[in-house]
N, C-alpha and C positions, 0 to 999 in steps of 0.2 A: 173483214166486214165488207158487205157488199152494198156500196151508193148507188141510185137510181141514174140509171145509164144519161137522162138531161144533165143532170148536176154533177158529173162525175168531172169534167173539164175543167169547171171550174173550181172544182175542189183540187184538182192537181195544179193550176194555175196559182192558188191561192199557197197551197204549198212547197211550191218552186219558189213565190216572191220571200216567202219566212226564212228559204234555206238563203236567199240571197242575203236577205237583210242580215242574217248571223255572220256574214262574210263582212259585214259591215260595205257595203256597197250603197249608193245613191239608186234609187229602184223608182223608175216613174213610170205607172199602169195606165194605159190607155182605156180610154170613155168607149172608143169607136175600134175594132177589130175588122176594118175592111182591106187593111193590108199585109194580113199573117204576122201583126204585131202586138205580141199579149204587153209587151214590156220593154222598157228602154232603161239600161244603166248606162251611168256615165262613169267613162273608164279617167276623163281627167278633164279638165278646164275647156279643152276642144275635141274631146271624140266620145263620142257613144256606140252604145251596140244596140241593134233592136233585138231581140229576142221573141220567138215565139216556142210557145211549148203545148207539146202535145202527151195527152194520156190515156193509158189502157187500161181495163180491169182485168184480172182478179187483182194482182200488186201492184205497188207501187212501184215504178224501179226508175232510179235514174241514169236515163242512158241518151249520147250524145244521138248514137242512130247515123241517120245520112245526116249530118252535119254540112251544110253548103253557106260559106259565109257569103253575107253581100256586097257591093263595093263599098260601100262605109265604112 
């Protein structure tokens, strides 16, 4: 299936937070994306991770990619 290249982002965004949530993870989506941050889980009582994810057409795939964590 082929999503219209606007929406396609956000449809991968949207189902990166589903595959999270099945992991049973705390998932909080940001309002505002002006710091490459779709998404923030909390990994315990005092750390989170930000998360930002990126997607391509024709498939889906989940891949880490260049992976560069941040000091957080």
């Amino acid at each position: 299936m082929q999503i219209k290249s606007d929406y396609f982002g956000k449809y991968c965004e949207h189902k990166i937070f589903g595959e999270l949530l099945k992991h049973n993870l705390d998932v909080f989506m940001t309002i505002v994306d002006n710091k490459g941050i779709d998404c923030v889980i909390r990994k315990n009582e005092h750390e989170y991770l930000d998360i930002q994810i990126k997607g391509r057409q024709p498939r889906l795939i989940y891949n880490l990619g260049k992976f560069r964590p941040r000091q957080n």
